[in-house]
N, C-alpha and C positions, 0 to 999 in steps of 0.2 A: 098265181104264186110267183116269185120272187126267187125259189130254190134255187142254187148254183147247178146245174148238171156237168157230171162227165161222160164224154163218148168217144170211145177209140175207133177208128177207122182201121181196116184193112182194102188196100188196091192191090186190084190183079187185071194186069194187059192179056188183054186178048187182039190180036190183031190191030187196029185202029181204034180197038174202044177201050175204055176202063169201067171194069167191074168196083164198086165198093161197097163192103158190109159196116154197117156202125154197131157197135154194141155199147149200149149204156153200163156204166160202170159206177154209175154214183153211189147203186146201196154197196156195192164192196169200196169204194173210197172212203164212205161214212164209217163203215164198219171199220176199219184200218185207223181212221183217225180217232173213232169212242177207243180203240184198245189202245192207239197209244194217249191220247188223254187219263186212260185207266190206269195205264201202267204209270203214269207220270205220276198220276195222284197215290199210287199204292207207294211210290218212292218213297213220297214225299210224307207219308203218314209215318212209313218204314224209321224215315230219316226225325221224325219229329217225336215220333215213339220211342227213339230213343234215345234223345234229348230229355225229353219228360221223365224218362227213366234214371239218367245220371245226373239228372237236376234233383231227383227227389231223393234219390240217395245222399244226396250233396246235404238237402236239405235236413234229411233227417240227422246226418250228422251236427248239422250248426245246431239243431235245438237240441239235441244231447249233449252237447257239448254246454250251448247256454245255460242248461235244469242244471248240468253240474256246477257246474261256476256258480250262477246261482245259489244253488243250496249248501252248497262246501265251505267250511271257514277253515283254512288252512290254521293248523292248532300245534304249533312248533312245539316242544314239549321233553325236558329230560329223556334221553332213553338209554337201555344200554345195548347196544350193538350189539352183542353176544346173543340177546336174547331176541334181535328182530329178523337176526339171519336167521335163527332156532323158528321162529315163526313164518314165514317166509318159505321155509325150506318145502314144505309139503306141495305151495304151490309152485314151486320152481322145478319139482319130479316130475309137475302133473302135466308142466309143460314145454320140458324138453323129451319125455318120452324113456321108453327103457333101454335106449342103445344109450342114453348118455347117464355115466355113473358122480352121483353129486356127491361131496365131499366137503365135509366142516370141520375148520380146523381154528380156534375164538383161543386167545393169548387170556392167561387166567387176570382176574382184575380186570379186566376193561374197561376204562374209562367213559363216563356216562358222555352220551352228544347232546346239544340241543337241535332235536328236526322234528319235522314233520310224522309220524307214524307211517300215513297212508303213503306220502311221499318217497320214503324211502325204500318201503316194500314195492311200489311199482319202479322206480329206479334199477331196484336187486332184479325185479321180474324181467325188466326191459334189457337185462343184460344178459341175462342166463337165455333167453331167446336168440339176442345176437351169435352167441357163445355156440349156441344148439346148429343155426345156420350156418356154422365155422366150421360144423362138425357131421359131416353127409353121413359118414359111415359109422357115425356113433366117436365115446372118448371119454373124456372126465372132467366135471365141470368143480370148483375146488371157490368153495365161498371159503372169506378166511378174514381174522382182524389182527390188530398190532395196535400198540401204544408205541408212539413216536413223535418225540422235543424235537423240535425242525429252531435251529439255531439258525442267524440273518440267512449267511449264504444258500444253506437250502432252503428255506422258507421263500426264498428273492426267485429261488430258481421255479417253483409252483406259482407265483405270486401271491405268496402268503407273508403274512406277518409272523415274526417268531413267534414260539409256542410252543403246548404242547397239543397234539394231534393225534384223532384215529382213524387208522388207515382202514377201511373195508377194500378189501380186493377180490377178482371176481378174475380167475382165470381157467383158461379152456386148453386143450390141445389140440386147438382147430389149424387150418390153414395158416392163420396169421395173415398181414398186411406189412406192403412196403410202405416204406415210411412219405412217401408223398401221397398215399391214402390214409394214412394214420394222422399227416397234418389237415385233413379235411373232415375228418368224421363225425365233429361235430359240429357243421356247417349243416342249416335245416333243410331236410328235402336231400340233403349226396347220401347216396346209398349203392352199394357194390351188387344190390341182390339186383334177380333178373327183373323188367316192368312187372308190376302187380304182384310181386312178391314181397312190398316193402316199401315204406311211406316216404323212408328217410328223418324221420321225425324223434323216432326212438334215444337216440346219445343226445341231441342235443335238448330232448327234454330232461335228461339226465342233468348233463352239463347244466341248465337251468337253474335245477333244483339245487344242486350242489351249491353252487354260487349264491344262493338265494338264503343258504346256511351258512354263509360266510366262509367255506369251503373250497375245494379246487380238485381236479379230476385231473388224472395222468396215465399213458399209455403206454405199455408196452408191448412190442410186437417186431416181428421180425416173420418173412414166407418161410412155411416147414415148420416154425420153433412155436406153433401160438399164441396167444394174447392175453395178458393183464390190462383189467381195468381199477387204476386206485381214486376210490373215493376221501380225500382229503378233509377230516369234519375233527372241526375244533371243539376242545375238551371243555366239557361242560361244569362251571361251577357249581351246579345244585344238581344232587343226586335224586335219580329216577323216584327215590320213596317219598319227594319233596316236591310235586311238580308244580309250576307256574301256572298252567292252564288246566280247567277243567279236561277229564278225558273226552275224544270225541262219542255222541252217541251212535248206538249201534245201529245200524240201520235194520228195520223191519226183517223177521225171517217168513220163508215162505209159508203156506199153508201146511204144504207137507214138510219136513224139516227130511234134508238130504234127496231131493230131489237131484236127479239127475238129467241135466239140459246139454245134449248134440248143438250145436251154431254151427251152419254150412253156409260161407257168404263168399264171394270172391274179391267185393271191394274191402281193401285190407282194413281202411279208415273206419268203415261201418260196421266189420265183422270184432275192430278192436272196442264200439263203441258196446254195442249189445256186449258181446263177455262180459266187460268191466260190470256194464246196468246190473247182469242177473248176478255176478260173483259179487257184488258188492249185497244185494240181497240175500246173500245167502245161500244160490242154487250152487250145485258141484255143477261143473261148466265144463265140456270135450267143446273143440272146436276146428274145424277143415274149413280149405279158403276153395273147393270146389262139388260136385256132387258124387264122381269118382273116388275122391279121396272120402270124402263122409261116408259113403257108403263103406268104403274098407276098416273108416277107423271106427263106425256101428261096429261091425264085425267081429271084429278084435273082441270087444267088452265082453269082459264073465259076465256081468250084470249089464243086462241093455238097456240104454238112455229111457227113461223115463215120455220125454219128449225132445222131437227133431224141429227145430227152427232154420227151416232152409227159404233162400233165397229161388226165386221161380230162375230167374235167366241167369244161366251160371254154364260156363265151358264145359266139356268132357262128357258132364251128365246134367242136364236140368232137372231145377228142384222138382219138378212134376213126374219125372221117370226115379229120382231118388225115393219120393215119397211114394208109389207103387212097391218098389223096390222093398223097401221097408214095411211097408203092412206085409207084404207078403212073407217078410221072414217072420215079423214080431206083430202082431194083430193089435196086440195092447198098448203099442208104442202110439200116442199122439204124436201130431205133426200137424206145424204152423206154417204156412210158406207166406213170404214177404214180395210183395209185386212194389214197382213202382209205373207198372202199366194198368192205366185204367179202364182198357176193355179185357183184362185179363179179370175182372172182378165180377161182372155177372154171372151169375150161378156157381160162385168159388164157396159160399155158405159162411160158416164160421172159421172154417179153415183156412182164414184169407186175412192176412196184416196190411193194411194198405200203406207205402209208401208217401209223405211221411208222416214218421209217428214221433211222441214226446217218450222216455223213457216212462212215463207214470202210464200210458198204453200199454206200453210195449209187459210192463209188470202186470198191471190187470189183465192181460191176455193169460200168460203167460201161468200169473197164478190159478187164473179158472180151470184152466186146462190140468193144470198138478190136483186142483181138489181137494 
């Protein structure tokens, strides 16, 4: 054989001679080298595992995102403001919570807009969240509209064309910003919140939409004094009882109607994808960005979730110590847990979403589960 050997020598003088003992040391040098081979390789899976894991999350964000695009035709459409913040308003309770008190204050007559429905309402949504973040210890969040002629000068100073305009305004008595965070915010991706609390993506899809209605957004704000946001939408010549375009269709309701769906995700991008999928279905939708916090805001509910759709690898509490958690308090509560690791999937049964999924998945799960 060929084998490398190791052998350590010890010398010991005795007088004129020298004693020496060898000891073979190869099977512990071998053994020394499989652990750290092992260990290299456990890195390296460790390292590759979770790769795989925020590439599939990646992933399933671009096709949710695709299915939407896809299937959505943006349906600009007479409306009247008055009535889409009156609309609107239930889910903007649902999702700054009861320490912030929401208040609607619509200028009588209000002038019909031409927009988008869906677009609008997630604009109103995406702000009453920022609003919510403004405001840690709770406050008042105050949706409001106005009919306002913007003559050159001010119209120059929006970069609007004269006219006339309706103002939606959206303010809080949060913190507030200085104004060289206020000339940035809607710049995609800047965001004041802390990493993983926040895409940055939020105003300047706003900002997007607005513009894309031939409109314009403006900000006021000041540290201590709060924040307005004005949405700038031009007055529409054909009244809402006249529309242009067919209404949009409704999308499917669940099996059970008022089903109620917990989402525990921590990537914020994936956890905004799934809400949107099932609310747009028709599920009432709770949602926490770790398994601590889901677990507290289960808690809370007079009526508890229907079913929990938790993410397995998630800070504080993983979705697999969440969902113990839970059968233990609520036995009847189903729960879905979302992997994008795929040795977490042998023997996970039906109770296992694999990473990535298409929203028309994610729905067929979802609804088998409701019944």
């Amino acid at each position: 054989h060929n084998r490398e050997r190791y052998i350590s020598w010890t010398l010991t003088r005795s007088g004129e001679r020298m004693f020496g003992v060898g000891r073979d040391d190869t099977a512990l040098i071998e053994a020394e080298e499989t652990l750290r081979q092992s260990q290299k390789m456990e890195a390296v899976g460790q390292l590759t595992g979770g790769i795989a894991h925020d590439f599939n999350n990646l992933l399933t964000i671009v096709l949710g995102n695709l299915d939407i695009a896809r299937r959505e035709r943006l349906a600009a459409r007479p409306l009247d403001p008055a009535s889409q913040i009156g609309i609107a308003r239930e889910l903007i309770e649902r999702a700054v919570g009861e320490t912030v008190e929401v208040s609607v204050e619509c200028a009588g007559g209000c002038w019909p807009v031409l927009a988008d429905p869906v677009q609008l309402e997630s604009a109103l949504l995406n702000l009453a969240v920022n609003a919510r973040d403004a405001m840690s210890e709770g406050g008042r969040l105050l949706l409001s509209t106005a009919n306002v002629p913007l003559g050159a000068a001010a119209a120059a100073e929006r970069r609007l064309k004269a006219g006339d305009y309706v103002r939606l305004t959206v303010s809080d008595t949060g913190a507030g910003m200085p104004p060289e965070v206020v000339a940035r915010v809607f710049e995609p991706f800047f965001t004041t919140k802390a990493i993983g609390k926040g895409t940055g993506l939020g105003l300047s899809q706003v900002h997007g939409f607005v513009l894309q209605s031939g409109g314009a957004v403006s900000i006021e704000s000041a540290p201590g004094r709060g924040t307005s946001v004005h949405l700038w939408l031009p007055r529409s010549a054909v009244s809402p009882r006249e529309p242009t375009m067919p209404p949009r269709a409704l999308p499917p309701l669940p099996v059970r109607a008022g089903t109620r769906v917990l989402v525990v995700e921590d990537n914020d991008a994936l956890r905004e994808l799934v809400v949107t999928t099932l609310r747009d279905a028709g599920y009432r939708v709770l949602e926490a960005h770790d398994g601590a916090s889901g677990l507290a805001l289960f808690q809370r509910q007079e009526r508890t979730p229907d079913i929990v759709l938790s993410d397995i690898q998630m800070p504080n509490m993983d979705g697999l110590a969440l969902s113990r958690a839970i059968r233990q308090r609520a036995p009847s509560t189903r729960v879905l847990l979302m992997t994008g690791y795929a040795d977490q999937v042998d023997g996970a049964g039906d109770d296992l979403l694999v990473k990535p999924f298409t929203p028309d998945v994610l729905l067929a799960r979802v609804q088998a589960m409701a019944g």
